[in-house]
Biopython code that builds the backbone (N, CA, C, O; Angstrom):
import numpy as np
from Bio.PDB.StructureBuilder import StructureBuilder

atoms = [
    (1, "UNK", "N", (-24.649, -14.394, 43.233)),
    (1, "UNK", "CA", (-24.029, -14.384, 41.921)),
    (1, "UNK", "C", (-24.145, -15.781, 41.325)),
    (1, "UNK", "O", (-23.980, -16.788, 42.014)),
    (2, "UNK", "N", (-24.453, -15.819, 39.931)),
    (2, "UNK", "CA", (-24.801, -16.937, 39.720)),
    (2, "UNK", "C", (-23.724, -17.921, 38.988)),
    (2, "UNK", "O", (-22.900, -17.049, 38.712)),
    (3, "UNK", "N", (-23.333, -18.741, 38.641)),
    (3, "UNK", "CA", (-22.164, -20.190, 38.874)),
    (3, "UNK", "C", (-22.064, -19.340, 37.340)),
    (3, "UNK", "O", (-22.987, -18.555, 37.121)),
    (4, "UNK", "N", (-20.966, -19.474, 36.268)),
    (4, "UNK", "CA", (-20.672, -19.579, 35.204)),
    (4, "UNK", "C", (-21.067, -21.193, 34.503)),
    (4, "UNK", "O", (-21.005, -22.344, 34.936)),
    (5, "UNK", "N", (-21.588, -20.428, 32.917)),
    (5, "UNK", "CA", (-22.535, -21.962, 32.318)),
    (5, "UNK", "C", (-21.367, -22.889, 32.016)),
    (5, "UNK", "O", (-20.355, -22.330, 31.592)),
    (6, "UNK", "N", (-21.335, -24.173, 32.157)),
    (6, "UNK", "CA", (-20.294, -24.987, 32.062)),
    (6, "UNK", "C", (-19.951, -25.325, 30.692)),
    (6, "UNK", "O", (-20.813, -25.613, 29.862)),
    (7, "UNK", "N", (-18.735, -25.297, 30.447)),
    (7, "UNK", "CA", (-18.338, -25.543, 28.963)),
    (7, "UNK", "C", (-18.473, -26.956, 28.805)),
    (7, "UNK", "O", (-18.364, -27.728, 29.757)),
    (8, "UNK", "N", (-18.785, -27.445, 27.232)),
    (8, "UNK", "CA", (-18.404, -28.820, 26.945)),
    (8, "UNK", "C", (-17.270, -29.074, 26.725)),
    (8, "UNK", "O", (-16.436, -28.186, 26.550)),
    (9, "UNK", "N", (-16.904, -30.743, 26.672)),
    (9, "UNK", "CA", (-15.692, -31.083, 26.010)),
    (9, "UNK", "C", (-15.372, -30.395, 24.800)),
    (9, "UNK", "O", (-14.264, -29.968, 24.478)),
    (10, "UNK", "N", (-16.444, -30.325, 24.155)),
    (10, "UNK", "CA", (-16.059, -29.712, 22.514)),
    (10, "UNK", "C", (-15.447, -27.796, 22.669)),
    (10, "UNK", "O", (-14.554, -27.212, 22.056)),
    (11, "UNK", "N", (-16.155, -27.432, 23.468)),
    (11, "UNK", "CA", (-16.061, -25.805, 24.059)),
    (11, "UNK", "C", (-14.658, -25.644, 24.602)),
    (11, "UNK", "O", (-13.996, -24.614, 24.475)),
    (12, "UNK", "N", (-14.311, -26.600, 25.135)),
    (12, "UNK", "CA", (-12.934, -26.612, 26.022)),
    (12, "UNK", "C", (-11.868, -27.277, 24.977)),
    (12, "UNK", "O", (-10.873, -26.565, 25.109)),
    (13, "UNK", "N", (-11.604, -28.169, 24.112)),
    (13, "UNK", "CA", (-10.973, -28.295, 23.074)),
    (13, "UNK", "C", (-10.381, -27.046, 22.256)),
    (13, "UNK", "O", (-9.182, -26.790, 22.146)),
    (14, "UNK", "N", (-11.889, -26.013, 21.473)),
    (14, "UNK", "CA", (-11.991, -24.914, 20.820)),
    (14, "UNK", "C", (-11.125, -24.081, 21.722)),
    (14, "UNK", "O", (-9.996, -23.825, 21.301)),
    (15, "UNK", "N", (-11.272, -23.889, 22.208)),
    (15, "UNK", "CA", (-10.476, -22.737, 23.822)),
    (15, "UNK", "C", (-9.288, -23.190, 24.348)),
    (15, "UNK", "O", (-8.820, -22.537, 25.282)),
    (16, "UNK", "N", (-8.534, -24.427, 23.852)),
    (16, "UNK", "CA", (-7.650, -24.543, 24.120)),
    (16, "UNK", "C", (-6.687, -24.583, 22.773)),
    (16, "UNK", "O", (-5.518, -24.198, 22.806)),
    (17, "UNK", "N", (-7.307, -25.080, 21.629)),
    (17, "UNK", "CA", (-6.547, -24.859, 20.294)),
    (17, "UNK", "C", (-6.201, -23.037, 20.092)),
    (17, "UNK", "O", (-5.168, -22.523, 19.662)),
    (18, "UNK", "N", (-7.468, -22.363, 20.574)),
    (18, "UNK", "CA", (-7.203, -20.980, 20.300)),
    (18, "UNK", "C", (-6.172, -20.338, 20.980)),
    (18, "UNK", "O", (-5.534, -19.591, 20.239)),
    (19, "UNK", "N", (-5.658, -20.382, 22.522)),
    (19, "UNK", "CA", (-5.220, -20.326, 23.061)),
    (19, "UNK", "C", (-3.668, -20.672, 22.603)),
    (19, "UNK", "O", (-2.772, -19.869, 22.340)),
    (20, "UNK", "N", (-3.624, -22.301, 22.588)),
    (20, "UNK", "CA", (-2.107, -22.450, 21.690)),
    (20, "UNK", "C", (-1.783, -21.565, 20.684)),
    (20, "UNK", "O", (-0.784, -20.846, 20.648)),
    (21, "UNK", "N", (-2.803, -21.659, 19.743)),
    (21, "UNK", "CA", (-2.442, -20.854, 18.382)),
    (21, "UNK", "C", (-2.069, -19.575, 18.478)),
    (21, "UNK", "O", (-1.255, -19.133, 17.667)),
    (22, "UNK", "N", (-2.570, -18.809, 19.428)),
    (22, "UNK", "CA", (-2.183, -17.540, 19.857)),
    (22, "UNK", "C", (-0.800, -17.427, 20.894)),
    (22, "UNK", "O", (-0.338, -16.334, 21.223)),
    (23, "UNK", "N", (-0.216, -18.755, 21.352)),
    (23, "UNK", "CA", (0.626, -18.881, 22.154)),
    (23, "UNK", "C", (1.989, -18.627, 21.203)),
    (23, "UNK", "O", (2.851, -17.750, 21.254)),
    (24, "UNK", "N", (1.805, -19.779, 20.313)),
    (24, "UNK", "CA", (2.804, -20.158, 19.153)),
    (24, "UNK", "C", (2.891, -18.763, 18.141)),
    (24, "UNK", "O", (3.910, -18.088, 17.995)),
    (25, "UNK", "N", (2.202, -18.629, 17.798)),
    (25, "UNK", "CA", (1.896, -17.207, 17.010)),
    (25, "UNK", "C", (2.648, -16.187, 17.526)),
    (25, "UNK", "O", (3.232, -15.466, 16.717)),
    (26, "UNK", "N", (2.805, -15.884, 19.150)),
    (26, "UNK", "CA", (3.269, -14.868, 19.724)),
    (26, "UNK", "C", (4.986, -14.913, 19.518)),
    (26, "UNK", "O", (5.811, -14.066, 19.177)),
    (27, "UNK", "N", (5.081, -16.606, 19.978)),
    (27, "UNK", "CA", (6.632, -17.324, 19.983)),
    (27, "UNK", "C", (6.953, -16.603, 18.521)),
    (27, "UNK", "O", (7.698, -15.634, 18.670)),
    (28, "UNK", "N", (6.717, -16.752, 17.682)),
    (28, "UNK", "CA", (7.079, -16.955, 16.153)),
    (28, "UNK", "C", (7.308, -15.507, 16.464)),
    (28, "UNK", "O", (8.438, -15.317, 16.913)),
    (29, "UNK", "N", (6.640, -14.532, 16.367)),
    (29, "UNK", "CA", (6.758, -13.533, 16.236)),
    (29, "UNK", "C", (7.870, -12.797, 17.052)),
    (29, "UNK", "O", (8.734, -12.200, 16.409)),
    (30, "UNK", "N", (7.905, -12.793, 18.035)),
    (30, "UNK", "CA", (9.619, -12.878, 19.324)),
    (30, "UNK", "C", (10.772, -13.205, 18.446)),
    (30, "UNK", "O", (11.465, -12.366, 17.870)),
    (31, "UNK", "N", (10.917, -14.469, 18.394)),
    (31, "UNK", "CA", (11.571, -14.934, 17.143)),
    (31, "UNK", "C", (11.784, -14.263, 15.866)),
    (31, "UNK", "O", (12.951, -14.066, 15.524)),
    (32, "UNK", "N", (11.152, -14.010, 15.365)),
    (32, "UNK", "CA", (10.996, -13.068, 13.500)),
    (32, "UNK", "C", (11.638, -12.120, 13.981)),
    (32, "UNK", "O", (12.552, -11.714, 13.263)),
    (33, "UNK", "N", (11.415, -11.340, 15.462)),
    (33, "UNK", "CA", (11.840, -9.933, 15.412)),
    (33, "UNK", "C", (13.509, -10.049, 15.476)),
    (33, "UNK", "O", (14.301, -9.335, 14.860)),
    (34, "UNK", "N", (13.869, -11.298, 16.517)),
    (34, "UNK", "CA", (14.943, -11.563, 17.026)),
    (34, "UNK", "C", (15.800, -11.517, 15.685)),
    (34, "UNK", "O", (16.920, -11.008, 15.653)),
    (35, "UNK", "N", (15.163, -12.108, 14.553)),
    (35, "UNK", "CA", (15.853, -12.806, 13.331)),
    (35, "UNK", "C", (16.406, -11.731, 12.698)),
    (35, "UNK", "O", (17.571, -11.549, 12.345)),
    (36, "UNK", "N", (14.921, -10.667, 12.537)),
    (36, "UNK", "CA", (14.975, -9.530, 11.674)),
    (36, "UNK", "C", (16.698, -8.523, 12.486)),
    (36, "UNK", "O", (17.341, -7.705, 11.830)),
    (37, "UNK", "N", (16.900, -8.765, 13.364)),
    (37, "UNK", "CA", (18.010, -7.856, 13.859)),
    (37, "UNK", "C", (19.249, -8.422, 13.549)),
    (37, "UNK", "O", (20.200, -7.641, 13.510)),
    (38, "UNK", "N", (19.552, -10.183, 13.207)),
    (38, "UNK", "CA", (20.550, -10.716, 13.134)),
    (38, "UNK", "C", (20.379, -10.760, 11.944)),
    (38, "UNK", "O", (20.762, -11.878, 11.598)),
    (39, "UNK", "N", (19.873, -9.967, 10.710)),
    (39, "UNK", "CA", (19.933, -10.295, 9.373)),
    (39, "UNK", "C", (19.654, -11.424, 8.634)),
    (39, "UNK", "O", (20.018, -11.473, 7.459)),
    (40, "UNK", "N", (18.667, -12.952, 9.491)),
    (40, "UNK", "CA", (18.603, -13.726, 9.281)),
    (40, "UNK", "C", (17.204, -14.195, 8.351)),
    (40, "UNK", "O", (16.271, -13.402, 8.475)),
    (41, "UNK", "N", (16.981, -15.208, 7.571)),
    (41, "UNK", "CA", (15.738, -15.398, 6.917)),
    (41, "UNK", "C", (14.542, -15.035, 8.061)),
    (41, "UNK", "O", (14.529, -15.391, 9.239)),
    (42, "UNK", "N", (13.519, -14.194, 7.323)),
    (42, "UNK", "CA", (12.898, -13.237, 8.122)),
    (42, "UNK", "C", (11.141, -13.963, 7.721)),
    (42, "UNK", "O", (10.263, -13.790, 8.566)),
    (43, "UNK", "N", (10.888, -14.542, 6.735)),
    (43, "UNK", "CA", (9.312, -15.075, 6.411)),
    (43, "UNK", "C", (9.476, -16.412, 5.672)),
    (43, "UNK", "O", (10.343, -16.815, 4.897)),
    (44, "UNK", "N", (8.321, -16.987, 6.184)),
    (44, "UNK", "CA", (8.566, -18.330, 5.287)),
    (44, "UNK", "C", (6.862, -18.328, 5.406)),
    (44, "UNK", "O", (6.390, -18.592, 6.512)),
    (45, "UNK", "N", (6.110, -18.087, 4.484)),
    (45, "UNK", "CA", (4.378, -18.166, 4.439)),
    (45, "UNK", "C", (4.096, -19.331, 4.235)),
    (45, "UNK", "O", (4.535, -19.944, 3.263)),
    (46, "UNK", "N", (3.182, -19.931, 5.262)),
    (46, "UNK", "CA", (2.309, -21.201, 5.169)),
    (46, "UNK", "C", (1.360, -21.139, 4.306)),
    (46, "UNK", "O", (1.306, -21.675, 3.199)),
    (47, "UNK", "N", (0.383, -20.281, 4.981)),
    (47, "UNK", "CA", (-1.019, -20.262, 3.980)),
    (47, "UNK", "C", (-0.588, -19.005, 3.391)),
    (47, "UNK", "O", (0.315, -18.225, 3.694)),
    (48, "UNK", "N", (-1.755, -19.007, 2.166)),
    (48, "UNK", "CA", (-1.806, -18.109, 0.978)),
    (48, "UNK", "C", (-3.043, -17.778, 0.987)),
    (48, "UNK", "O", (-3.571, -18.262, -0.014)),
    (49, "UNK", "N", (-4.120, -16.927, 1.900)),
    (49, "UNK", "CA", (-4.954, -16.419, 1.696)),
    (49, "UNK", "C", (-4.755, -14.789, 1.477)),
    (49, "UNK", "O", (-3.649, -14.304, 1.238)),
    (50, "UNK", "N", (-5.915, -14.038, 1.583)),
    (50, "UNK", "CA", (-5.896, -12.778, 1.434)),
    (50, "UNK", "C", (-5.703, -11.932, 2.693)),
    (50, "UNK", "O", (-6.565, -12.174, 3.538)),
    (51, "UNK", "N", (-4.985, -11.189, 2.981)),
    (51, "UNK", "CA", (-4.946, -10.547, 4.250)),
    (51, "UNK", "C", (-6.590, -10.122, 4.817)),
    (51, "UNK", "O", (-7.540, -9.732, 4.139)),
    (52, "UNK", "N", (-6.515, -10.345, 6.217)),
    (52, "UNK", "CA", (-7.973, -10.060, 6.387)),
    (52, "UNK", "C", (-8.161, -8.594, 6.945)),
    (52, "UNK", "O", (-7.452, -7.829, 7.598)),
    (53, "UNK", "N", (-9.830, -8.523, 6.229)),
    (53, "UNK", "CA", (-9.928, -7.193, 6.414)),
    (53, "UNK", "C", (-10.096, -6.299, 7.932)),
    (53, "UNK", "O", (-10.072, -5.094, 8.185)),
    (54, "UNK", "N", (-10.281, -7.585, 8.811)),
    (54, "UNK", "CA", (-10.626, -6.918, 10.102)),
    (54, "UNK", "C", (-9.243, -6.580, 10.936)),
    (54, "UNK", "O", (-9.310, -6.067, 12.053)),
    (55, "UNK", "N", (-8.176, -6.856, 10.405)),
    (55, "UNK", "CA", (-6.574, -6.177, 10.584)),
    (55, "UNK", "C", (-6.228, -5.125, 10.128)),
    (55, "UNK", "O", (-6.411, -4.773, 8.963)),
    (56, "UNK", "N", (-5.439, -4.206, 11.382)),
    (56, "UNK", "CA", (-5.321, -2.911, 10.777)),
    (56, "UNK", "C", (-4.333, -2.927, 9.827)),
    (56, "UNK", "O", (-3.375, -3.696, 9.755)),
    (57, "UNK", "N", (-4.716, -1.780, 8.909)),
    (57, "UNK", "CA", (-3.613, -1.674, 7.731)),
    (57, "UNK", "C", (-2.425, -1.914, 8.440)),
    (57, "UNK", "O", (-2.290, -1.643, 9.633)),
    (58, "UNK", "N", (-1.358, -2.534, 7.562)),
    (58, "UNK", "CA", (0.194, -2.860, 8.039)),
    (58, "UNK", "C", (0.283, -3.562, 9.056)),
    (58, "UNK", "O", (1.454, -3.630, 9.429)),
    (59, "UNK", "N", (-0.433, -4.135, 9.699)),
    (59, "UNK", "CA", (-0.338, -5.214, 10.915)),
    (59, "UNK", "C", (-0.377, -6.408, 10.384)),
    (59, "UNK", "O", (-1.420, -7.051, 10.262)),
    (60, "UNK", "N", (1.052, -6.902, 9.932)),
    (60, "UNK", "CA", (1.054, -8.300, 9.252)),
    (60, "UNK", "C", (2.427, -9.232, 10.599)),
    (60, "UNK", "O", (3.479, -9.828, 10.367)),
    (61, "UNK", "N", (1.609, -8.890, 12.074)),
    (61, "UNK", "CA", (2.163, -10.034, 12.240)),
    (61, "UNK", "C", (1.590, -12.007, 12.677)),
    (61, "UNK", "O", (0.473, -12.364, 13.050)),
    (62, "UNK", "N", (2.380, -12.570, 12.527)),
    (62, "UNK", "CA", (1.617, -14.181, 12.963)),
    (62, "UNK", "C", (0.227, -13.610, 13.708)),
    (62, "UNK", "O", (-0.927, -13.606, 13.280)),
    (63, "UNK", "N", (0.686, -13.201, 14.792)),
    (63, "UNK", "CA", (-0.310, -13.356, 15.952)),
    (63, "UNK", "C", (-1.701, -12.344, 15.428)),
    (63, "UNK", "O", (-2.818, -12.860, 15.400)),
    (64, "UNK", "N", (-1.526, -11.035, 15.069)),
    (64, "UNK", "CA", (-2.958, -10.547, 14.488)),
    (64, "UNK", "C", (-3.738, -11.747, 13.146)),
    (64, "UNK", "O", (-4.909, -12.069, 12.941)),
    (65, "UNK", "N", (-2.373, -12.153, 12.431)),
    (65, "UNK", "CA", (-2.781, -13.212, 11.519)),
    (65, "UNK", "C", (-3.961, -14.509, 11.963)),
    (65, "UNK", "O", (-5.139, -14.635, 11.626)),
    (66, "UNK", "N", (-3.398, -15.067, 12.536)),
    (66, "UNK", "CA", (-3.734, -16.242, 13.476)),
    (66, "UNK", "C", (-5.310, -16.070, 14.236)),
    (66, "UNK", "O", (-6.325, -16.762, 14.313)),
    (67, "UNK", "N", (-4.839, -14.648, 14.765)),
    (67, "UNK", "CA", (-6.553, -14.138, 15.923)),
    (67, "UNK", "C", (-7.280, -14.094, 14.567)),
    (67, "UNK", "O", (-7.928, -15.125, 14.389)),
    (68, "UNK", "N", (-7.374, -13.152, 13.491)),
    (68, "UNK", "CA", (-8.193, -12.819, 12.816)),
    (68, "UNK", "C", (-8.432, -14.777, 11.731)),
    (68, "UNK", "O", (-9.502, -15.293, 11.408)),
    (69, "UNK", "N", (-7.804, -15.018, 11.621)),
    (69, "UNK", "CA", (-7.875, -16.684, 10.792)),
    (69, "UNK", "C", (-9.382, -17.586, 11.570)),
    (69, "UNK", "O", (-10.428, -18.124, 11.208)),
    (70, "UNK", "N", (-8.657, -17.305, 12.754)),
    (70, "UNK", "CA", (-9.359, -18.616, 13.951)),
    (70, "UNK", "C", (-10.720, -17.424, 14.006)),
    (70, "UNK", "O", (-11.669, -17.782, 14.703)),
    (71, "UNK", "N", (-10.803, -16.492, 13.533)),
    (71, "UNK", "CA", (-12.214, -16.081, 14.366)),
    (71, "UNK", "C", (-13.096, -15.865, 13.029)),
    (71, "UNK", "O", (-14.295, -15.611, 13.146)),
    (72, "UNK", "N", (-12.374, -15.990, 11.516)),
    (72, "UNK", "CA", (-12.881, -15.971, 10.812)),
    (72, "UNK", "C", (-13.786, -17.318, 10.399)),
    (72, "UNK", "O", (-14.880, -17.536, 9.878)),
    (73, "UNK", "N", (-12.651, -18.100, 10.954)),
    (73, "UNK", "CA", (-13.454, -19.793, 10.422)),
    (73, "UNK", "C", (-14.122, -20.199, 11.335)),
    (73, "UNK", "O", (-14.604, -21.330, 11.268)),
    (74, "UNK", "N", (-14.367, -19.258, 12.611)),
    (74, "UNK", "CA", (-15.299, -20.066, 13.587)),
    (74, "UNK", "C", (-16.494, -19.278, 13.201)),
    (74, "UNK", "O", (-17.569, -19.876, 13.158)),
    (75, "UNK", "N", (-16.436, -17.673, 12.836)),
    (75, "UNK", "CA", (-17.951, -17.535, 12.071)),
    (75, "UNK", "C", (-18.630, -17.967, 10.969)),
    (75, "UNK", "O", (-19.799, -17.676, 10.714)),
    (76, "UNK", "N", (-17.729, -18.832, 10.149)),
    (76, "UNK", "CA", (-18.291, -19.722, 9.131)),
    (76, "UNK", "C", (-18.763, -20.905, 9.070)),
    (76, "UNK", "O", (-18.980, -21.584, 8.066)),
    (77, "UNK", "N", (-19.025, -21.309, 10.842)),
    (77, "UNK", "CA", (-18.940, -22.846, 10.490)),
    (77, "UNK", "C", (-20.466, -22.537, 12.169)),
    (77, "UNK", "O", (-20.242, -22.054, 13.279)),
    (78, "UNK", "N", (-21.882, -23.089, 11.572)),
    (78, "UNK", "CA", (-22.842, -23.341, 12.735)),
    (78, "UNK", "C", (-22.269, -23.806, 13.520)),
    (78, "UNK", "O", (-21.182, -24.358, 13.349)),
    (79, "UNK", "N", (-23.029, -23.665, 14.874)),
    (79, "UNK", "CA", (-22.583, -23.560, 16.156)),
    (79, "UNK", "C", (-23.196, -25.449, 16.612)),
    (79, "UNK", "O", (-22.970, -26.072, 17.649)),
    (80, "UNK", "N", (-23.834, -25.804, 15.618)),
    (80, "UNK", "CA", (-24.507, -27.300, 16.117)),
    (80, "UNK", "C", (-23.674, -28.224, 14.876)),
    (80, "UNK", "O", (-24.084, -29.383, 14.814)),
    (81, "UNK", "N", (-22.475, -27.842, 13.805)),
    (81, "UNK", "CA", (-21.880, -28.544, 13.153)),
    (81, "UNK", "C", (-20.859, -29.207, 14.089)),
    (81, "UNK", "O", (-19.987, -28.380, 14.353)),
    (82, "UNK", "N", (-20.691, -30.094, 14.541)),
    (82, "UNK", "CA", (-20.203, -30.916, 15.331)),
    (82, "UNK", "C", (-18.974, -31.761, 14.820)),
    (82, "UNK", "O", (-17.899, -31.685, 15.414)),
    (83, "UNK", "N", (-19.138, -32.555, 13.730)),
    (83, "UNK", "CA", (-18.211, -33.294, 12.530)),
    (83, "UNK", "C", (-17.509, -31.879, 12.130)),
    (83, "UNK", "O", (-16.302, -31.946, 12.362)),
    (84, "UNK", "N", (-17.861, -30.761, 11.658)),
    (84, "UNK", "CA", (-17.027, -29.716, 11.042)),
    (84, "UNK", "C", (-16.113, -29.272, 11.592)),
    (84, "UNK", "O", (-15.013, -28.903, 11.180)),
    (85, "UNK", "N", (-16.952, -29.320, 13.420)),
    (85, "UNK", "CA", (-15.970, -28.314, 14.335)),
    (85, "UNK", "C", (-14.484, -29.377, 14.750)),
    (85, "UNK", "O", (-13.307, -29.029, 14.836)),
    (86, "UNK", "N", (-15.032, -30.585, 14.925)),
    (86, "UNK", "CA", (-13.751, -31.975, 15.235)),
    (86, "UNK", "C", (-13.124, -31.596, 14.121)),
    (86, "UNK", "O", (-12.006, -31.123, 14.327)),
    (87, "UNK", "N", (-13.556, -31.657, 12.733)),
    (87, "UNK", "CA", (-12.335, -31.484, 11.553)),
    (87, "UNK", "C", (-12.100, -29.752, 11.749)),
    (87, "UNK", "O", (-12.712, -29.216, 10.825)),
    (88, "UNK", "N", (-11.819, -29.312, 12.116)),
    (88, "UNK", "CA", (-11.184, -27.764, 12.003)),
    (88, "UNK", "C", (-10.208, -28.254, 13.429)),
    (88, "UNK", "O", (-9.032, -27.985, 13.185)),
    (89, "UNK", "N", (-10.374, -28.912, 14.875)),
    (89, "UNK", "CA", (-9.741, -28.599, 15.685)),
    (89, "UNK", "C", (-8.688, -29.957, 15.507)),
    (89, "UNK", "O", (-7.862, -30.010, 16.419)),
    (90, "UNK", "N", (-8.606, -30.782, 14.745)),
    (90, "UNK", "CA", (-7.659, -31.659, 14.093)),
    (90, "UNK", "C", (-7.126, -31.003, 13.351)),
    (90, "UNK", "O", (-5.917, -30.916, 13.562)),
    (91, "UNK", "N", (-7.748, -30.099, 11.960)),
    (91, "UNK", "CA", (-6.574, -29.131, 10.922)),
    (91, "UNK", "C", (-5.843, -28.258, 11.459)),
    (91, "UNK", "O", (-4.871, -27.829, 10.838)),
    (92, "UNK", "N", (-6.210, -27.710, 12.989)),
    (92, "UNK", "CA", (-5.679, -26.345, 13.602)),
    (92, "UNK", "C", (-4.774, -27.224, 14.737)),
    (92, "UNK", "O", (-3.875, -26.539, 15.224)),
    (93, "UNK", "N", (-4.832, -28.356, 15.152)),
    (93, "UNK", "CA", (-3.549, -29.055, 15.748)),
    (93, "UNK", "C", (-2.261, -29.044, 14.900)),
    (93, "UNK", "O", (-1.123, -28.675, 15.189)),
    (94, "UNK", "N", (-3.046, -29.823, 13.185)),
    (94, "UNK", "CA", (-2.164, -29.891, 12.264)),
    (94, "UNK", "C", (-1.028, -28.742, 11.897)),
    (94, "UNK", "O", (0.169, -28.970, 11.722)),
    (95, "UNK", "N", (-1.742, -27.343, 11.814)),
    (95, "UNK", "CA", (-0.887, -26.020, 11.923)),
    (95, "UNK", "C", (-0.013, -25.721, 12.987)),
    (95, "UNK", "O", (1.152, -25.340, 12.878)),
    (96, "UNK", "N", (-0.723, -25.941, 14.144)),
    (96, "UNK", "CA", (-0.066, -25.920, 15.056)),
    (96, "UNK", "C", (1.682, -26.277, 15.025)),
    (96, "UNK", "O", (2.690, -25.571, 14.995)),
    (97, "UNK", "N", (1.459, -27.553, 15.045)),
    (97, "UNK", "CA", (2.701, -28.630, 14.514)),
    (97, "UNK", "C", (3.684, -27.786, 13.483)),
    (97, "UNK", "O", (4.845, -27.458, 13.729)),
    (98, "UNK", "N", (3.129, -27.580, 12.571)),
    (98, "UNK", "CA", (3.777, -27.026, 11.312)),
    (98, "UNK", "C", (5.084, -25.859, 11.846)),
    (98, "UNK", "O", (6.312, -25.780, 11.796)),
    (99, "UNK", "N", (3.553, -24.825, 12.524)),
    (99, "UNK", "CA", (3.706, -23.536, 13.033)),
    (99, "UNK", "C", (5.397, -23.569, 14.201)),
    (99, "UNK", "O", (6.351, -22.791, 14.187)),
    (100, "UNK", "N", (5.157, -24.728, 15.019)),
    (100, "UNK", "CA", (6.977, -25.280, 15.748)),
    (100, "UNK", "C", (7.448, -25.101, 15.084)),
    (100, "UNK", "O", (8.327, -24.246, 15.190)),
    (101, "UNK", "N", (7.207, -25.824, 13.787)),
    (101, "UNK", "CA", (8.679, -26.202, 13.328)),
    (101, "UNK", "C", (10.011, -24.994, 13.594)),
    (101, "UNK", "O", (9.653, -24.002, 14.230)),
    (102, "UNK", "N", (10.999, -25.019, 13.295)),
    (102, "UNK", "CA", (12.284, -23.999, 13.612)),
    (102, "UNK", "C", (12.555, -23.630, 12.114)),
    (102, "UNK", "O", (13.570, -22.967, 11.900)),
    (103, "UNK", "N", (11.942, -23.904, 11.288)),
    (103, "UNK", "CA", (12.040, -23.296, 9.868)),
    (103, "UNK", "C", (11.249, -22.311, 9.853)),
    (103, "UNK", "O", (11.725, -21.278, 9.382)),
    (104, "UNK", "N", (10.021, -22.270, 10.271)),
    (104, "UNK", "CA", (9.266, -21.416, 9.753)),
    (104, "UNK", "C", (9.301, -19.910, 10.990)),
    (104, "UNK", "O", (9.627, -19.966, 12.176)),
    (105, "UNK", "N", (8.960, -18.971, 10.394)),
    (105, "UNK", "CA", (9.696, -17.609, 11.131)),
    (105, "UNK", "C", (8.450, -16.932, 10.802)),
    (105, "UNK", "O", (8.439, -15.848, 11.387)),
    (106, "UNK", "N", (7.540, -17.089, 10.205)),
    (106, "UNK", "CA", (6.259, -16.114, 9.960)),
    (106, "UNK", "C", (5.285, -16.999, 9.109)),
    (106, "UNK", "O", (5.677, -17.744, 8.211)),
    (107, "UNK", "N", (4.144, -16.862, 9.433)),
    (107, "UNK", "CA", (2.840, -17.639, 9.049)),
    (107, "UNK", "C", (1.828, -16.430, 8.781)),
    (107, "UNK", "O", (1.328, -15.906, 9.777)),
    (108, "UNK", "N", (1.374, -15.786, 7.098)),
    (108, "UNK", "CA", (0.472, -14.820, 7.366)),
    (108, "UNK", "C", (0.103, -15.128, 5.579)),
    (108, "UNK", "O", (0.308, -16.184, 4.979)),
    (109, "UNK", "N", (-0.403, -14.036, 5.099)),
    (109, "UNK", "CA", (-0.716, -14.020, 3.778)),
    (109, "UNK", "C", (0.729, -12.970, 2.972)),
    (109, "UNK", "O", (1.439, -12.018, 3.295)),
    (110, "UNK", "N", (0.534, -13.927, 1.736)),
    (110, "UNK", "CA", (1.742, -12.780, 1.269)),
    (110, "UNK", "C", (1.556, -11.781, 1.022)),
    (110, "UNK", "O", (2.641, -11.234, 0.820)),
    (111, "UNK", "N", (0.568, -10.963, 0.866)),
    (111, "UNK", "CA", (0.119, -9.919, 0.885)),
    (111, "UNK", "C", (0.552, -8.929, 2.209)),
    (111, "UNK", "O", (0.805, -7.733, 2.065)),
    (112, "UNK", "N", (0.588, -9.533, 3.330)),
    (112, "UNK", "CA", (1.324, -9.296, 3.840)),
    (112, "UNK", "C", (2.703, -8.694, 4.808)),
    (112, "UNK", "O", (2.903, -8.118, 5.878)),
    (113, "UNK", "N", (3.525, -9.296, 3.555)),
    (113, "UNK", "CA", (5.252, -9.463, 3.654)),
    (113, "UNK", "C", (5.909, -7.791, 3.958)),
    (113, "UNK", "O", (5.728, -6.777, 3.284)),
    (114, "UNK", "N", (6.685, -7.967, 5.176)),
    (114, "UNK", "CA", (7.435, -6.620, 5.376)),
    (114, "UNK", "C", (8.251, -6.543, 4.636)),
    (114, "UNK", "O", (8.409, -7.608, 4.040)),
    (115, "UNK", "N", (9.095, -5.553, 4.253)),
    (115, "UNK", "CA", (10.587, -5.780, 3.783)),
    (115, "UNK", "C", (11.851, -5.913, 5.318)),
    (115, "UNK", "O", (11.840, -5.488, 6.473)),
    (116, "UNK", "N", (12.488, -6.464, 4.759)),
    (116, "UNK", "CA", (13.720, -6.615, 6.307)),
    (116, "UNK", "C", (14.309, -5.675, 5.975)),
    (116, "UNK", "O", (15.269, -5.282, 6.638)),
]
sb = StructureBuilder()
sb.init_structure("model")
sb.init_model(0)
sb.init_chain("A")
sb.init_seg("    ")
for serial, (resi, resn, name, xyz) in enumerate(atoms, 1):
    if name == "N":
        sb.init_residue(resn, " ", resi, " ")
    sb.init_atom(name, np.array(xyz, "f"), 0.0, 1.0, " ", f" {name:<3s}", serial, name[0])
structure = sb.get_structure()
């Protein structure tokens, strides 16, 4: 059986931002549900894009948000852009950060938005 091809630094960065983002995403969402039962502020939207189309109808939570975001901007960006891929895994730390904070309870498009 033959060895698995070795990732780069840059490969292992990508795979570990995705990983968080899907970590935090999950948290948030635990949370939102927790909120949604104590009658408490239930969405606070970061970004303002368009819901994406590869999500099933009515699946507006963080975490489908987040998978479908990160897999959209990694098919937009060549696989030998190097400067592009460092600035996306610095902007997706930056979210990251955001994404902690204890204010925010949902990260998706407003399009979106459940009712509580």
């Amino acid at each position: 059986m033959a060895s698995p091809a070795r990732l780069s630094g840059l490969q292992r960065q990508v795979l570990a931002l995705y990983r968080s983002v899907l970590r935090e995403a999950a948290r948030k969402d635990r949370s939102a549900a927790s909120n949604r039962n104590d009658g408490g502020e239930y969405f606070l939207v970061l970004l303002s894009t368009d819901k994406c189309p590869s999500s099933p109808p009515g699946d507006a939570t963080t975490t489908s948000y987040a998978r479908s975001e990160f897999r959209k901007k990694a098919a937009s960006i060549p696989r030998n852009d190097f400067r592009t891929i460092e600035h996306m895994i610095r902007w997706g730390q930056k979210q990251i950060k955001l994404l902690r904070m204890p204010g925010v309870s949902f990260v998706g498009s407003p399009n979106a938005r459940r009712s509580v």
